[in-house]
C-alpha positions in Angstrom: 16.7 2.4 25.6 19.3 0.4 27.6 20.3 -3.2 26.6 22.6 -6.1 27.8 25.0 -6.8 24.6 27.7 -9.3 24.7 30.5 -8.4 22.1 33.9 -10.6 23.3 34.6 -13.1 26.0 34.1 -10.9 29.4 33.1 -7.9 27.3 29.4 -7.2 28.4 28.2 -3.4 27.7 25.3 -1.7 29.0 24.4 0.1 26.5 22.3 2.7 24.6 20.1 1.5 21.2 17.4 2.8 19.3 13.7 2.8 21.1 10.8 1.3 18.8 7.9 3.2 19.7 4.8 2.3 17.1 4.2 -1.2 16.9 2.6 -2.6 13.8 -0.6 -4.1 12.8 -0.6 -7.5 15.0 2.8 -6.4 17.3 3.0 -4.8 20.4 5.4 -2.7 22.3 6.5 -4.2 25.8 8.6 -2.5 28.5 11.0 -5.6 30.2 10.1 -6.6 33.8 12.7 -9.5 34.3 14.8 -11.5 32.9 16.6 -14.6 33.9 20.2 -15.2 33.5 20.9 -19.1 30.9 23.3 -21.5 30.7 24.0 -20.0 26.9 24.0 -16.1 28.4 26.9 -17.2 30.1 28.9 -19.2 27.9 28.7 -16.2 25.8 29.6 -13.9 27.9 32.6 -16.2 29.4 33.6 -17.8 26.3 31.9 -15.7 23.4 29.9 -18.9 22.6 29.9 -22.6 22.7 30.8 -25.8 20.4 30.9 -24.0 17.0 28.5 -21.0 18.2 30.2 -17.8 18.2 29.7 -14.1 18.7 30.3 -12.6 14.9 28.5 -9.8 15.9 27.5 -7.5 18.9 24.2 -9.5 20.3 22.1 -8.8 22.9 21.7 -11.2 25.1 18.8 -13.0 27.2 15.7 -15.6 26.2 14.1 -16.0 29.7 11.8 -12.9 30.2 8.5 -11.3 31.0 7.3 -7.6 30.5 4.5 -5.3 30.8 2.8 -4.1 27.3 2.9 -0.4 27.1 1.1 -0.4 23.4 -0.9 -2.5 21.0 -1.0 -2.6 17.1 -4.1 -2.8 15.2 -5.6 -6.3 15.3 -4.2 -7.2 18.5 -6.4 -9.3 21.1 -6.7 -10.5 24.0 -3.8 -8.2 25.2 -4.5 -4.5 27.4 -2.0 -1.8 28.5 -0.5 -3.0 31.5 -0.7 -6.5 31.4 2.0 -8.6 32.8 3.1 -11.1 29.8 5.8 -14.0 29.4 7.6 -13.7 26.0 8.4 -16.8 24.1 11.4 -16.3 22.5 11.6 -19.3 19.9 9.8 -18.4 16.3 9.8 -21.5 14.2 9.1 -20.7 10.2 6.0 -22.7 10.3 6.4 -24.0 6.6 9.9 -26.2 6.6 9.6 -30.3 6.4 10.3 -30.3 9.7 7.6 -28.0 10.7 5.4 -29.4 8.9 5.6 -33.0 10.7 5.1 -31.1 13.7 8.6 -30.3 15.4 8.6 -26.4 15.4 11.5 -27.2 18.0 13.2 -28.9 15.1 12.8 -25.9 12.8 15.1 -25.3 10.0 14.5 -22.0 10.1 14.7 -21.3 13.7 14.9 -17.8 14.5 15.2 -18.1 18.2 16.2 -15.0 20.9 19.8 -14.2 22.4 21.0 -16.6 19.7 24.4 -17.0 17.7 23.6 -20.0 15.8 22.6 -17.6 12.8 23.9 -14.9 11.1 22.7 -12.0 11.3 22.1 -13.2 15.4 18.9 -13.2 16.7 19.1 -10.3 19.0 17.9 -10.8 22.5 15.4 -10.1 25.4 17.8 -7.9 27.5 16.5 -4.3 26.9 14.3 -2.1 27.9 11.7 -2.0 25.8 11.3 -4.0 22.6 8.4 -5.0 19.8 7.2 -8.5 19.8 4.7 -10.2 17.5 1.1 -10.4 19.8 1.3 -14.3 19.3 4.4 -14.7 21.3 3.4 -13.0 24.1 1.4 -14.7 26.9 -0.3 -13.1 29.4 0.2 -15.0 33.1 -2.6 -12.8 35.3 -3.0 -10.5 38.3 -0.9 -11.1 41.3 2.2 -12.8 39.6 5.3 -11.8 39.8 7.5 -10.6 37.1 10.5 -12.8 38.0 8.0 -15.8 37.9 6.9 -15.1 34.9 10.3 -14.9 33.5 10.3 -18.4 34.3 8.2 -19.8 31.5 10.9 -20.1 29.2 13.0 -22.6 31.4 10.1 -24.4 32.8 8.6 -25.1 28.9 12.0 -26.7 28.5 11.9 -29.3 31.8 8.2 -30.1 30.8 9.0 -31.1 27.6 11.9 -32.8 29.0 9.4 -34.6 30.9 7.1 -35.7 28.5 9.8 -36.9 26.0 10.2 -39.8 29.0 6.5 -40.9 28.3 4.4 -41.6 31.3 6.3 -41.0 34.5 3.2 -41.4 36.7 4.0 -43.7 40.0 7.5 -44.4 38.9 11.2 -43.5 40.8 12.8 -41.0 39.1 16.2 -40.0 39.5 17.6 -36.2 37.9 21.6 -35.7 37.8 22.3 -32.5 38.0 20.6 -29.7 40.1 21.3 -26.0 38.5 18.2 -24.4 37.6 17.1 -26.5 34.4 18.1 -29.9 36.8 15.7 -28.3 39.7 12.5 -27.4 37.3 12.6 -30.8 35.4 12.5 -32.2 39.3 9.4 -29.8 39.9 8.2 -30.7 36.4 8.1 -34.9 37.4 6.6 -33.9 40.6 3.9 -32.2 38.8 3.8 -35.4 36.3 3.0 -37.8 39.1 6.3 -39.1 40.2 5.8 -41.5 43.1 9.6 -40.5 44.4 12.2 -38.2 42.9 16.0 -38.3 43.5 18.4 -34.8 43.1 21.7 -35.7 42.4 24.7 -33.2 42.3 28.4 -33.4 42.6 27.9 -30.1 44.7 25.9 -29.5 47.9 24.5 -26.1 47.7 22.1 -26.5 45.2 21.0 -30.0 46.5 19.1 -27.7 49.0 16.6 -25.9 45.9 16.2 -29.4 44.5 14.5 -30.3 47.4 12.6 -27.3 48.1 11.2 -27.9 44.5 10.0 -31.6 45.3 12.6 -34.1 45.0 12.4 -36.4 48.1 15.6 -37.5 48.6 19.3 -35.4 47.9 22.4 -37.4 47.2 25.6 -36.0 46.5 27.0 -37.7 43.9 30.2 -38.4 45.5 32.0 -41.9 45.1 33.7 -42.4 47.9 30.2 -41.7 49.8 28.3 -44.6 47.6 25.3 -42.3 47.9 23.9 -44.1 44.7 24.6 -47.2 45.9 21.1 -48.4 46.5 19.5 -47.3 43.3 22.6 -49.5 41.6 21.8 -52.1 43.5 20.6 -55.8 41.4 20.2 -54.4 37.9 19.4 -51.3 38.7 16.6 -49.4 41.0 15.5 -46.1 38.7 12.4 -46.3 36.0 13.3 -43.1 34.6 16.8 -40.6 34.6 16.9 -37.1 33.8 20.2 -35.8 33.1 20.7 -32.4 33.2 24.5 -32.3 33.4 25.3 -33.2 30.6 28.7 -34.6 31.8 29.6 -38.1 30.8 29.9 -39.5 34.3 26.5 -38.3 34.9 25.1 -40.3 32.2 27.3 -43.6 32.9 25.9 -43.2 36.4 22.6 -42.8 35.6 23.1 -46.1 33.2 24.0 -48.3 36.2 20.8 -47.0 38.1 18.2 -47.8 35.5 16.6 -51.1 35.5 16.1 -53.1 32.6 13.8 -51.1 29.8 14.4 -47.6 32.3 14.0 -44.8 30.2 17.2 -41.9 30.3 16.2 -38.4 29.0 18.8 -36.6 27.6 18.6 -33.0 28.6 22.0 -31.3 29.7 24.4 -30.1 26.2 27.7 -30.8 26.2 30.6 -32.4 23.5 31.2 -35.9 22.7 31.2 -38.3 25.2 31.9 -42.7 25.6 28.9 -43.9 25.6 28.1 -47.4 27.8 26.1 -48.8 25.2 26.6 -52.5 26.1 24.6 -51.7 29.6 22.2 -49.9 26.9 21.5 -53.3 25.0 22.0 -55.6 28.0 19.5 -53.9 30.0 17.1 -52.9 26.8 17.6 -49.0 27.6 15.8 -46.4 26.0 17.7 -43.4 25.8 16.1 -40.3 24.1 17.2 -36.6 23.7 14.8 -33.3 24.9 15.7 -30.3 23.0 14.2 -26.6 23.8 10.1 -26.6 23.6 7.3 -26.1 21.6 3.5 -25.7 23.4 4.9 -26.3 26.9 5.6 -22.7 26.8 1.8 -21.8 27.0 1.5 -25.0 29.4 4.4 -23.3 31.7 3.0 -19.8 31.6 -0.9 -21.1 32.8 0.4 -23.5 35.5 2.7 -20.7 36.9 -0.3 -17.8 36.4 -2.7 -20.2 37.8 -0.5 -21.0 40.9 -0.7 -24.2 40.5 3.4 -24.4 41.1 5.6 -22.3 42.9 8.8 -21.9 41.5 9.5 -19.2 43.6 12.6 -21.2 45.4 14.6 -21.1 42.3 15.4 -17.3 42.2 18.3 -16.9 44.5 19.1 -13.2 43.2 17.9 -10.0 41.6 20.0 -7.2 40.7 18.9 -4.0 38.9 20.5 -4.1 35.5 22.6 -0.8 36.5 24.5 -4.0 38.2 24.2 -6.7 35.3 27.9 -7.6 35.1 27.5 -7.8 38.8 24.8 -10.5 38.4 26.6 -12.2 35.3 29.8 -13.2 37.9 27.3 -14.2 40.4 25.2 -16.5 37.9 28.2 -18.1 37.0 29.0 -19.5 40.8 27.1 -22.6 41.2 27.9 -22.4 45.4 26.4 -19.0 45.6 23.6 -18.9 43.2 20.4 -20.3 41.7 18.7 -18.5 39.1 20.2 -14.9 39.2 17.5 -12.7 37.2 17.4 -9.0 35.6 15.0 -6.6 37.0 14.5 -4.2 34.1 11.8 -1.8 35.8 
């Protein structure tokens, strides 16, 4: 089988590696639809990591996918030849402290796919066909397609990001930051009962998605254009902030739009930053971080096989994965691109 393995900064392979064919009592052998090109994909392939994550080791890449099963193991249920699944790629240990209070985001043990941050890496999603436990594999229904499905994975990370804000029924939200994780945490607070939603981006193009995915107003976050003006206004205009930047004027902004007791949810990842805390105190901020997901995964794969949502606006591109460095330099132009995604088939 083909897979997508990252081994240096710009050195991406397609390559050929050993086909599992006999799944196990209780696994399953999948064949990979699509897949959807991260934030973390591409910091390994243009960097060979991030922070103190690096490559050691060849690792293929990819976390967002879906596939069709093409055998079951003994045991398995609830799963046939042919269905169309999302695969969840995060496999806590079940048994640490952490665990055990129920955080399986907060594992200790994390084993989680397309990831450096253990040794041996957790090898990725990217391939062509793979063996996957039957209990991470979710199946979204007739009629869906594969590159929604490959969704899940990102969407089960903006719905947790929405929950960690509490309550965001009837209140003005306000998201900085509209690449693909900034655009689904706008559909997720649509979906939440947002009474408005503000995009904000320091670029135009994907302003544009942001909007087609529910926000109801677009500001580019410019100074000079005072878009945020009015939310800065008195003390402060926004109940709750999503940042999904991740960059420290992003967050001081979204500080001077809160009102006093606003709620900011930390979602974007980045490296130390100042921090306004005095605004924090003055204005009795909460400010609380959103890391990965835990059950919003199965929440993400029923509202998007149920068609309940469409996040069908979000994938800009698809290119066969003949083409896969192609679509890497693509994903990584914010002007030109949304959600760039795999097709394995």
């Amino acid at each position: 089988m083909r897979a997508v393995v990252a081994y240096a900064p710009h050195d991406l392979r397609l390559e050929e590696r050993p086909e599992e064919v006999e799944p196990d009592e209780g696994q399953v052998l999948v064949r990979i639809a699509a897949g959807g090109i991260c934030g973390s994909d591409l910091h390994y392939y243009h960097n060979g990591g991030f922070g103190t994550v690096r490559l050691k080791e060849p690792m293929i890449l990819g976390h967002e996918a879906s596939a069709v099963v093409a055998a079951v193991g003994k045991g398995v249920e609830g799963l046939a030849t042919g269905d169309l699944v999302a695969i969840n790629p995060s496999m806590p240990c079940g048994q640490c402290e952490e665990c055990q209070r129920g955080l399986r985001n907060h594992c200790n043990d994390m084993v989680f796919r397309g990831s450096a941050m253990r040794f041996p890496h957790a090898q990725g999603l990217f391939r062509e066909t793979m063996i996957v436990r039957s209990d991470l594999l979710h199946p979204v229904g007739r009629g869906v397609a594969a590159g929604l499905a490959a969704l899940a994975e990102p969407f089960a990370v903006c719905l947790h990001a929405v929950k960690q804000a509490g309550s965001v029924l009837g209140k003005t939200v306000l998201v900085f930051g509209c690449g693909p994780i900034g655009c689904l945490t706008i559909a997720a607070a649509r979906l939440a009962g947002a009474r408005r939603v503000i995009a904000c981006d320091v670029v135009e193009a994907p302003l544009a998605t942001g909007e087609r995915l529910g926000a109801d107003e677009v500001v580019l976050n410019d100074p000079e254009a005072g878009g945020l003006s009015p939310y800065k206004a008195g003390r402060g205009r926004i109940d709750v902030a999503f940042d999904c930047s991740g960059h420290p004027a992003a967050v001081a902004s979204a500080i001077d739009c809160l009102r006093p007791r606003g709620i900011l949810v930390a979602v974007g990842l980045s490296g130390s930053m100042p921090f306004p805390l005095p605004f924090v105190v003055t204005k009795e901020l909460t400010v609380v971080g959103s890391f990965r997901f835990d059950t919003e995964f199965a929440e993400a794969v029923d509202l998007i096989g149920s068609g309940r949502i469409d996040l069908s606006p979000l994938i800009s591109h698809t290119y066969s994965v003949d083409r896969v460095i192609e679509a890497f330099d693509l994903a990584g132009d914010r002007s030109q691109s949304m959600k760039v995604q795999i097709d394995f088939r």
